[in-house]
C-alpha positions as CSV (number, residue, x, y, z in Angstrom):
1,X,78.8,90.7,108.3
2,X,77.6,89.2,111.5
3,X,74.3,91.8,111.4
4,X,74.0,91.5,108.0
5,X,73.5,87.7,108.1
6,X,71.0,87.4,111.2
7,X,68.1,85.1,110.3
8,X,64.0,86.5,110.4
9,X,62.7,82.8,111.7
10,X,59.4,83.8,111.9
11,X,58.1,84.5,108.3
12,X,58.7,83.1,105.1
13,X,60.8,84.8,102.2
14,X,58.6,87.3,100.5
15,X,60.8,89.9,99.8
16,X,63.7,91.1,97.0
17,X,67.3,89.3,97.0
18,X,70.1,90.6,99.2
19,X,72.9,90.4,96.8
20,X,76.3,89.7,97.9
21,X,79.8,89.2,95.8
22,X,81.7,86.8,96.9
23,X,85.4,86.5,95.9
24,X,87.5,83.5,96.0
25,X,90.4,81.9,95.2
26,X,89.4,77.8,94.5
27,X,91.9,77.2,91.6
28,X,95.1,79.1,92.7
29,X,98.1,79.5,95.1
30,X,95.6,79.8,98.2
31,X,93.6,77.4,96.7
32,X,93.7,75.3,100.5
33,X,91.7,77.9,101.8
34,X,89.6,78.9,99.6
35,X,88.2,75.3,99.1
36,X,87.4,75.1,102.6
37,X,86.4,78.7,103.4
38,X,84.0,79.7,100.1
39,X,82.0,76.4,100.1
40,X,81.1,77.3,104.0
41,X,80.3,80.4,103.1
42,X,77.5,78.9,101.2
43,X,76.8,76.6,103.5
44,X,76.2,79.4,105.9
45,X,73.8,81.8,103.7
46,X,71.9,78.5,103.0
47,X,71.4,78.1,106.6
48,X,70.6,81.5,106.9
49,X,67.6,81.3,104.2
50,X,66.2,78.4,105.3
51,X,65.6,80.0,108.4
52,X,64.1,82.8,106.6
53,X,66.9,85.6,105.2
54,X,67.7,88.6,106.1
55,X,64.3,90.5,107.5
56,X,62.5,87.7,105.4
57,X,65.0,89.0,102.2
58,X,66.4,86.0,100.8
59,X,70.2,86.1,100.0
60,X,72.0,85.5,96.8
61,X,75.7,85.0,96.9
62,X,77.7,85.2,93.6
63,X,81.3,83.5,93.8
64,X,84.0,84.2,91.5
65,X,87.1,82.5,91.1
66,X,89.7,85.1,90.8
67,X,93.1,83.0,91.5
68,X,94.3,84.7,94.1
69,X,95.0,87.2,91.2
70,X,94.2,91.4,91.2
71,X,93.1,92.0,87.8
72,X,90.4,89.4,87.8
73,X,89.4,90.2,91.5
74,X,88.9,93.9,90.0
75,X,87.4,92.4,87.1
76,X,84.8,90.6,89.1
77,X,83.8,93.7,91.5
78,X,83.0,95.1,88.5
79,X,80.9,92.0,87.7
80,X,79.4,92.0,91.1
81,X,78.6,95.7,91.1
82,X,76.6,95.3,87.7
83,X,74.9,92.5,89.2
84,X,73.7,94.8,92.3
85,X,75.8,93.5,95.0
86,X,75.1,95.5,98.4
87,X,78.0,94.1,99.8
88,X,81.3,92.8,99.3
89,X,83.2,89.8,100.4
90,X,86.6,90.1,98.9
91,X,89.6,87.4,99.1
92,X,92.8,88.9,100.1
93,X,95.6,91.3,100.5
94,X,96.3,92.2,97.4
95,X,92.9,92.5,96.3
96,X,91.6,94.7,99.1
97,X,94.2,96.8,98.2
98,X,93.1,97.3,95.0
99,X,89.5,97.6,95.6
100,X,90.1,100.3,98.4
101,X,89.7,102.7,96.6
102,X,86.5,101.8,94.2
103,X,84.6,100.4,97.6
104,X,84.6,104.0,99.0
105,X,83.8,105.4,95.8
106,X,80.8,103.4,95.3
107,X,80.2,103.2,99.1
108,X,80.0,99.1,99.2
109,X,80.8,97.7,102.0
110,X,83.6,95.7,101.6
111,X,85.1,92.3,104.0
112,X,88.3,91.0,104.6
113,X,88.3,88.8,107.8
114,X,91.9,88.2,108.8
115,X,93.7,89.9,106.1
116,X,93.7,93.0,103.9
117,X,95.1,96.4,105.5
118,X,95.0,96.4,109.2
119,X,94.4,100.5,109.2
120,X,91.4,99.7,107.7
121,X,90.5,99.2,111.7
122,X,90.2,102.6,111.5
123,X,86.6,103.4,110.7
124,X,87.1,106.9,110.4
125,X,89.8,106.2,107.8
126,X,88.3,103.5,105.7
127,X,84.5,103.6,106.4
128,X,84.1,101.1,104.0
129,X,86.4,97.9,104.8
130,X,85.3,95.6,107.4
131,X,88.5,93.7,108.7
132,X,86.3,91.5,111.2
133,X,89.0,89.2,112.5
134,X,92.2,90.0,113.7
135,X,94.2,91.9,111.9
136,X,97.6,91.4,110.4
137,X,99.4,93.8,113.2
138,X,97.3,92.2,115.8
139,X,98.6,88.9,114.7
140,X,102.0,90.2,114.9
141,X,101.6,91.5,118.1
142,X,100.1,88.4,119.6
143,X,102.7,86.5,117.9
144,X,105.5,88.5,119.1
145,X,103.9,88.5,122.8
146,X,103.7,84.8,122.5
147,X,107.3,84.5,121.8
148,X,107.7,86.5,125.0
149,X,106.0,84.0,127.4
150,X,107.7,81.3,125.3
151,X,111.1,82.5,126.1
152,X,110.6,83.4,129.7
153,X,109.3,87.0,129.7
154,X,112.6,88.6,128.3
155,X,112.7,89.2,125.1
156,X,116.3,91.3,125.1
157,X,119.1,90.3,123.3
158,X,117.5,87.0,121.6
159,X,116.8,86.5,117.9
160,X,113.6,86.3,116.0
161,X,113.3,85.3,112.4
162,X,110.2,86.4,110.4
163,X,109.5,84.2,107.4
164,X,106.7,85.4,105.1
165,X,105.2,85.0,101.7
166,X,107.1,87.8,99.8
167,X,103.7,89.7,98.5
168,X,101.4,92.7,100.5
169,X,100.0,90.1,103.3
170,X,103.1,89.3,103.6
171,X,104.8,92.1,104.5
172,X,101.6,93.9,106.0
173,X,103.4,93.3,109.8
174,X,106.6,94.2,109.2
175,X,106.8,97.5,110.5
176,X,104.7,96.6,113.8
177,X,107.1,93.5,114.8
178,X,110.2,95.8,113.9
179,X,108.5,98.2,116.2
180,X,108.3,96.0,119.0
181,X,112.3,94.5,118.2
182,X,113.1,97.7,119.3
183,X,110.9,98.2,122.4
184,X,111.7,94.5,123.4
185,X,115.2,94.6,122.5
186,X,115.4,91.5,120.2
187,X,117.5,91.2,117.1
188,X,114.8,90.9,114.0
189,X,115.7,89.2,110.6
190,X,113.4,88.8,107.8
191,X,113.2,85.9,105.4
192,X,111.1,86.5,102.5
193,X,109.8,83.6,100.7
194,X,108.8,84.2,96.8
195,X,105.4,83.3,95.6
196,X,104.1,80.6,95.5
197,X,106.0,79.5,98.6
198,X,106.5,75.7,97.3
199,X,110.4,76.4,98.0
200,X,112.4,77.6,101.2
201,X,114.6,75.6,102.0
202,X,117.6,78.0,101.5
203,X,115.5,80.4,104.3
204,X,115.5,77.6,106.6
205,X,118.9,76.2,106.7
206,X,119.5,80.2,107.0
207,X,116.8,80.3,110.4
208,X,118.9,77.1,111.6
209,X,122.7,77.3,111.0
210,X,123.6,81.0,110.2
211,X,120.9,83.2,112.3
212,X,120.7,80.3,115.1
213,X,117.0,81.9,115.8
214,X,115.9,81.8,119.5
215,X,112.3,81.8,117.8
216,X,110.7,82.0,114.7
217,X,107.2,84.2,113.4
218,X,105.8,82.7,110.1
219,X,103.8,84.2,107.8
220,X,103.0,82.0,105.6
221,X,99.6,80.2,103.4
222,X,98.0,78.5,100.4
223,X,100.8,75.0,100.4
224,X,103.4,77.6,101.9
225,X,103.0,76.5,105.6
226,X,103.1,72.2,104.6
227,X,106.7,73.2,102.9
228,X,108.0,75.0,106.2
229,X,107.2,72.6,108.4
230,X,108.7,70.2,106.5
231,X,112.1,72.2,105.6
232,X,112.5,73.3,109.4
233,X,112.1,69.6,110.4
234,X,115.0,68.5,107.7
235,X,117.6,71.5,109.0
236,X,116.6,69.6,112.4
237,X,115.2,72.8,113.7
238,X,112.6,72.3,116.4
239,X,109.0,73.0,115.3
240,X,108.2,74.0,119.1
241,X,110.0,76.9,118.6
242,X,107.7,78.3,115.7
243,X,104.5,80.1,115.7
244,X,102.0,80.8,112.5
245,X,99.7,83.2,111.9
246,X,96.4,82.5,111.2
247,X,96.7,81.0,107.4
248,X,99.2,78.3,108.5
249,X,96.7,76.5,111.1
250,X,94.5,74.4,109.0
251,X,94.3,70.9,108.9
252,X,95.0,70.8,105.2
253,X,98.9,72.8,106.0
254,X,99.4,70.1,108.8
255,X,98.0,67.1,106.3
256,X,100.1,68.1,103.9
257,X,103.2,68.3,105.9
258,X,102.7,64.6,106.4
259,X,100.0,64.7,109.4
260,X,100.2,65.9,113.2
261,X,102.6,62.9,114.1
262,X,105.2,65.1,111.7
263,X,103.9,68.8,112.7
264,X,104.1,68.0,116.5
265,X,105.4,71.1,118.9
266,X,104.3,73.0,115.9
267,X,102.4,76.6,117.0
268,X,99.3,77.7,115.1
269,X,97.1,81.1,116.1
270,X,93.3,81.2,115.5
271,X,90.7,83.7,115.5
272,X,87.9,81.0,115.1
273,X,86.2,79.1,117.6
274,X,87.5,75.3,117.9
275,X,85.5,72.4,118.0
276,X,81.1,72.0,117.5
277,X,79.8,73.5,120.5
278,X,78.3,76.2,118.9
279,X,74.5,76.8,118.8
280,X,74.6,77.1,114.4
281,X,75.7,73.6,114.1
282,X,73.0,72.0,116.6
């Protein structure tokens, strides 16, 4: 997307649309992301016209809300298609796995920055999906390899819990941390949390009194990650000893925990930059 997106500053839009579909999800369960992430999305391509488009093609972005929901994500590829899209950005796991298929079929290029199917980092493979960010298996490695350093740089014979949101992005790193259980030597147990993750409290007092985890992986988003932090905080577990993925580190999952005096020792991954020292905000 990165190439797609660089500016032409030196001429003035003369030239056809560049039309992209946008996907995303403003009124459902990941509704905290998707309020934050598809309104910068705009943001950016505005910034990216002003300073001229694409090659002096202006772009066009068409969002549709699809709920975090597969039938109306198809629905609106189909949508998108019709309306010339030359690209896809779609909004997550279960939808890329839907859309596989009709993106290399009708050889769109399709996006999905920090979820979707990890083997899709295989080019060869999936020629048209464009992961971007890290992947789900990548987060679980990291996560896993930050446990390690966390716990001394021995991983044998302690216990991990895994919580995630019980759906495909959920379950996408499952077999890659069970992997490493057994090349590390820790005891693995999995908590799955049903949609739309608003209760776990049952998994936590689990975590905390019956598993006694050494550490804990969450996998968790949309209100899901606010709900842990809160439930691990009333079984009196400490929060130093868990570590998010990606879609459990934004301000609105710490906010709505009760604010970063509640969430402190809490562990969040990112694959974004941090901060405004970046030459597209100046």
């Amino acid at each position: 997307m990165g190439s797609l997106l660089t500016a032409a500053p030196s001429h003035a839009q003369s030239k056809s649309e560049i039309v992209i579909g946008v996907q995303c999800d403003r009124t459902g369960p990941t509704q905290i992301v998707g309020t934050v992430l598809c309104p910068a999305f705009h943001d950016y391509i505005a910034l990216v016209n002003s300073r001229g488009g694409v090659d002096g093609h202006p772009i066009k972005a068409i969002e549709i809300d699809h709920e975090y929901k597969v039938p109306p994500a198809v629905e609106s590829y189909e949508r998108h298609k019709k309306e010339g899209a030359v690209t896809m950005a779609v909004y997550g796991t279960p939808q890329i796995y839907a859309l596989t298929a009709k993106l290399t079929e009708d050889r769109i290029p399709g996006t999905s920055p920090g979820f979707g199917s990890a083997a899709a980092a295989d080019g060869a493979r999936y020629p048209f999906i464009f992961p971007i960010a890290a992947t789900y298996w990548s987060q679980g490695a990291a996560a896993v390899d930050f446990v390690k350093k966390q716990l001394g740089g021995n991983l044998k014979g302690k216990k991990i819990a895994y919580i995630f949101y019980d759906n495909p992005a959920g379950r996408e790193p499952i077999e890659v941390i069970e992997d490493l259980a057994t090349k590390e030597g820790f005891q693995l147990k999995t908590f799955a949390v049903p949609p739309p993750g608003v209760e776990m409290g049952a998994q936590a007092l689990d975590i905390a009194q019956r598993f006694r985890a050494d550490f804990v992986i969450a996998h968790l988003f949309g209100g899901a990650p606010s709900v842990s932090i809160k439930e691990f905080k009333r079984v009196g577990y400490p929060l130093r000893k868990v570590v998010s993925f990606v879609w459990g580190a934004a301000e609105a999952n710490i906010d709505g925990a009760g604010g970063f005096a509640v969430a402190e020792g809490y562990y969040a991954m990112q694959f974004a930059g941090v901060g405004t020292d970046y030459p597209v905000l100046n």
